[in-house]
N, CA, C and O atoms as a GROMACS GRO file, in nm:
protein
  220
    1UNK      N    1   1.658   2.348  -0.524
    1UNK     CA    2   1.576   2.348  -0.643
    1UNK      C    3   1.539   2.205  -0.681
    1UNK      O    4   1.426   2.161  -0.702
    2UNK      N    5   1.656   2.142  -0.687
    2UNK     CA    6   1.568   1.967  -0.750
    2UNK      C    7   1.472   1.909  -0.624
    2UNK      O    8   1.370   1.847  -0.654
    3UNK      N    9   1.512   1.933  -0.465
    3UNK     CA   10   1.411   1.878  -0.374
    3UNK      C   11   1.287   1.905  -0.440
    3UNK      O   12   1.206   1.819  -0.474
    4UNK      N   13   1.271   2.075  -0.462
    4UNK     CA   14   1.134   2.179  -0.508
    4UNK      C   15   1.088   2.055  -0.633
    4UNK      O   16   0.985   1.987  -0.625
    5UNK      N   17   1.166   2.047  -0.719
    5UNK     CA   18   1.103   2.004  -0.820
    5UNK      C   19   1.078   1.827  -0.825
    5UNK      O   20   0.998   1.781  -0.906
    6UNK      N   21   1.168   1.720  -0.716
    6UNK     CA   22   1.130   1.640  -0.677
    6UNK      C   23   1.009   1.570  -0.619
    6UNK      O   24   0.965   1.455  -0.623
    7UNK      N   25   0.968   1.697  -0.557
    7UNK     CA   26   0.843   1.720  -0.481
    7UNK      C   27   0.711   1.748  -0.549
    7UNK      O   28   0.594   1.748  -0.511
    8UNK      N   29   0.770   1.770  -0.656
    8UNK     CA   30   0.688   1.874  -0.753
    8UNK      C   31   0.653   1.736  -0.885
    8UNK      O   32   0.586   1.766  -0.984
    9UNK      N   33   0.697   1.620  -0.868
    9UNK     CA   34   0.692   1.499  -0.977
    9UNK      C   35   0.796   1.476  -1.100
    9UNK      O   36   0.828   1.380  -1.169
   10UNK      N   37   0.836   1.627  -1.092
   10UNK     CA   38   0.903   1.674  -1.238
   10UNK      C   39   1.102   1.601  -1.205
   10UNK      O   40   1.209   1.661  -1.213
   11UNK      N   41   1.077   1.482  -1.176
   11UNK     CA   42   1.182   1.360  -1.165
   11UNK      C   43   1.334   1.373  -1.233
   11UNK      O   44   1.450   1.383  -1.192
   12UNK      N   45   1.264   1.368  -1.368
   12UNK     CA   46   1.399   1.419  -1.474
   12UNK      C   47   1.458   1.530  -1.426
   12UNK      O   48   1.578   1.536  -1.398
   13UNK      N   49   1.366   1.632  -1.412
   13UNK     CA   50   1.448   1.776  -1.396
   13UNK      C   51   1.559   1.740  -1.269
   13UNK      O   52   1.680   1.761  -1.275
   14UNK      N   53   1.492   1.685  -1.163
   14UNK     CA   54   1.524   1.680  -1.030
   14UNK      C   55   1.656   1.586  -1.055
   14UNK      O   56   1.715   1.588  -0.947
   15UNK      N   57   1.713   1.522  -1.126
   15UNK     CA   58   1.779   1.429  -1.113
   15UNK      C   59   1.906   1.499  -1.268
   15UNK      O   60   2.028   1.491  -1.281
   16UNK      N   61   1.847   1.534  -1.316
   16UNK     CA   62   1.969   1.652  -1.381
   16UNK      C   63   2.017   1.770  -1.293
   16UNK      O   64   2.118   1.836  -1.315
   17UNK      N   65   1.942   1.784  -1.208
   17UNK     CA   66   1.995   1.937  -1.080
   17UNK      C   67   2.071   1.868  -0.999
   17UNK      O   68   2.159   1.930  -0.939
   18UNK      N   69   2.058   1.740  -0.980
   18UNK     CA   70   2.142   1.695  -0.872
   18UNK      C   71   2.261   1.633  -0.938
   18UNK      O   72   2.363   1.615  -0.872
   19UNK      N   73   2.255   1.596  -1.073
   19UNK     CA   74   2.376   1.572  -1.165
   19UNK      C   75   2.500   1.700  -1.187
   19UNK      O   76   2.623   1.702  -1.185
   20UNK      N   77   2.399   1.792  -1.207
   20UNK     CA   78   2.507   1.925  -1.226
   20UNK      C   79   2.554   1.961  -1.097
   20UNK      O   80   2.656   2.029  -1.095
   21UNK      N   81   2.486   1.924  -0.960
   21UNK     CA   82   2.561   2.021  -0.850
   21UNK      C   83   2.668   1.883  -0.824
   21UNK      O   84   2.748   1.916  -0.736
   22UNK      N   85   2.688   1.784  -0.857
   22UNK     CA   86   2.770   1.683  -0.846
   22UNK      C   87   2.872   1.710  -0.958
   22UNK      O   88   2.988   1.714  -0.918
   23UNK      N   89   2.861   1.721  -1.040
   23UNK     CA   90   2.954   1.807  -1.168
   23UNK      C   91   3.027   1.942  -1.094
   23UNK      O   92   3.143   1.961  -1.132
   24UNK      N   93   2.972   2.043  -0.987
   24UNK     CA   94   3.007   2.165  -0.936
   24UNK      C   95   3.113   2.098  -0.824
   24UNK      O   96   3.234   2.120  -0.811
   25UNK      N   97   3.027   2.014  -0.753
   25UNK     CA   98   3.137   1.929  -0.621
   25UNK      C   99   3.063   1.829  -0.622
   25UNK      O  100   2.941   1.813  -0.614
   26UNK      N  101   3.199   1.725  -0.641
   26UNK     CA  102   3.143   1.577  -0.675
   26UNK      C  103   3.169   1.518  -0.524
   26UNK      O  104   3.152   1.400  -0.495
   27UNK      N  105   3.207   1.607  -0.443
   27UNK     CA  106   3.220   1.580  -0.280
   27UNK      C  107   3.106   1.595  -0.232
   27UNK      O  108   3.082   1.513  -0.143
   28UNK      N  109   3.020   1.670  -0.255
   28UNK     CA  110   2.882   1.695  -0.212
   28UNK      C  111   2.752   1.602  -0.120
   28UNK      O  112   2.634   1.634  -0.113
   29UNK      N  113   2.814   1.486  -0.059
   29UNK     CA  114   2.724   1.366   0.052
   29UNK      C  115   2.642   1.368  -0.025
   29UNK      O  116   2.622   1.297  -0.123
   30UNK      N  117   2.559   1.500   0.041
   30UNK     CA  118   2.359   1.469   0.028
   30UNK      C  119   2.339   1.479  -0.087
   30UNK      O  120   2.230   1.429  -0.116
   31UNK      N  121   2.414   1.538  -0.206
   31UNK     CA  122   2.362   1.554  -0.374
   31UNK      C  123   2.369   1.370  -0.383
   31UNK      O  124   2.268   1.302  -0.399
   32UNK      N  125   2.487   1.321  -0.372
   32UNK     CA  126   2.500   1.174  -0.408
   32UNK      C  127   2.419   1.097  -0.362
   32UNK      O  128   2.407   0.994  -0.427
   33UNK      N  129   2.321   1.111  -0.223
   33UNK     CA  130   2.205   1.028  -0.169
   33UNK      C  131   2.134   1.094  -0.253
   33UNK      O  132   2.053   1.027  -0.316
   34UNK      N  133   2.139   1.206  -0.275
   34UNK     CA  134   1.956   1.245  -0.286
   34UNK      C  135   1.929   1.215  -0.453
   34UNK      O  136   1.818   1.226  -0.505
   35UNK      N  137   2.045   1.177  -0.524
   35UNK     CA  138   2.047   1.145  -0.656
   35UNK      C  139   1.978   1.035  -0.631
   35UNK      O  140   1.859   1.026  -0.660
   36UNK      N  141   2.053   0.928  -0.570
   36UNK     CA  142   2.013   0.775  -0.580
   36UNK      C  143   1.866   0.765  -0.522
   36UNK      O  144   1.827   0.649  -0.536
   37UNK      N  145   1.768   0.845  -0.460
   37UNK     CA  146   1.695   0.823  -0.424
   37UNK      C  147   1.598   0.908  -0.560
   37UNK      O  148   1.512   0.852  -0.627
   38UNK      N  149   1.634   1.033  -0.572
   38UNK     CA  150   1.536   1.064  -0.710
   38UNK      C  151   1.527   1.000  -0.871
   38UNK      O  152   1.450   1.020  -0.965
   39UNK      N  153   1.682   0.887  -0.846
   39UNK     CA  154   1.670   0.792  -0.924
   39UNK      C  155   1.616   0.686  -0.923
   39UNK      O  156   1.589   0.631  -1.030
   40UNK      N  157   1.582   0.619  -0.786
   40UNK     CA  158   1.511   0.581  -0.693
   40UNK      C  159   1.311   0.585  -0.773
   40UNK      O  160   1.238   0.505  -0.831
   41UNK      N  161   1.306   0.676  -0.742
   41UNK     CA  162   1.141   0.729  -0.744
   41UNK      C  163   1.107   0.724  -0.895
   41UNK      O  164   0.995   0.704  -0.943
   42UNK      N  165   1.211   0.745  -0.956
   42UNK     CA  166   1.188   0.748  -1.118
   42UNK      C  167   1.208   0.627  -1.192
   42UNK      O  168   1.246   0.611  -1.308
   43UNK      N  169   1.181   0.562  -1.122
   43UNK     CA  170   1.213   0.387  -1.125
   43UNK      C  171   1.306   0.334  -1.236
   43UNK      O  172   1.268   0.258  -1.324
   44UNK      N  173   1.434   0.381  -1.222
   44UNK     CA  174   1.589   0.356  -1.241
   44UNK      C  175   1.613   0.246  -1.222
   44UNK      O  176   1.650   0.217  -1.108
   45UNK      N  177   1.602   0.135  -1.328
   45UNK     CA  178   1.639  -0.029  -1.262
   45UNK      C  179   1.827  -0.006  -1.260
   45UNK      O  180   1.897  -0.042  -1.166
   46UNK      N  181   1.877   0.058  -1.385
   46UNK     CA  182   2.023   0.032  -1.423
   46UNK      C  183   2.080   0.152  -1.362
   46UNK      O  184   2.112   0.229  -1.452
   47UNK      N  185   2.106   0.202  -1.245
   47UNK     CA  186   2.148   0.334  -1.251
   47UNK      C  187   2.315   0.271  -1.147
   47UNK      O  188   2.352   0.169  -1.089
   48UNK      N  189   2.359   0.382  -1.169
   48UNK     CA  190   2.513   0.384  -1.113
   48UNK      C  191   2.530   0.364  -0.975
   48UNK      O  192   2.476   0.455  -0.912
   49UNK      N  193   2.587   0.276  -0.899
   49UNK     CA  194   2.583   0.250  -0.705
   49UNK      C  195   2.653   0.340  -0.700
   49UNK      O  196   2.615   0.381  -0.591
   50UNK      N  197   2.750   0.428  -0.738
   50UNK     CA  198   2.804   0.477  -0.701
   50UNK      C  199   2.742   0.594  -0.604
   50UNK      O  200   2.791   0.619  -0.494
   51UNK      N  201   2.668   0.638  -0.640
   51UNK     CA  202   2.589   0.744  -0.594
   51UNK      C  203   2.508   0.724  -0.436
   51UNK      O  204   2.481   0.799  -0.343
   52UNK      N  205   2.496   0.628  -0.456
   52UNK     CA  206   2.413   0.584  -0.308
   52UNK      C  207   2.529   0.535  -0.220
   52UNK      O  208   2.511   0.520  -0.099
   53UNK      N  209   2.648   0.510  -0.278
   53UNK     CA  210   2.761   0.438  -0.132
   53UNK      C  211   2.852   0.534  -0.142
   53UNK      O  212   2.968   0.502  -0.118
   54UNK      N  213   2.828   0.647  -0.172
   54UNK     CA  214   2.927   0.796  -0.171
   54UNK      C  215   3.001   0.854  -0.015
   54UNK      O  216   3.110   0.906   0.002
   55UNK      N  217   2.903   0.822   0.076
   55UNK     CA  218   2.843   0.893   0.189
   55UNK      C  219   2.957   0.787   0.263
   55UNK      O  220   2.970   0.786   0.386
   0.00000   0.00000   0.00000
């Protein structure tokens, strides 16, 4: 669903879907890249490394 809506421009949404499935399993690899990258696109100067060096 957040790819769909990543894809779709709707950024915020996409980056709260990938917050909650990280809230569900914070083990999750690709939620933690694909955060840092839809935080990424939403031009996030201050956002958390954690998310992108998860993997």
């Amino acid at each position: 669903m957040a790819i769909a809506q990543l894809s779709l421009s709707k950024k915020s949404k996409a980056i709260a879907a990938y917050q909650q499935a990280l809230r569900l399993d914070p083990n999750f690899e690709i939620s933690h890249h694909n955060l840092g990258l839809a935080l990424q696109a939403n031009s996030f100067t201050h956002i958390d490394n954690s998310c992108l060096i998860k993997i």
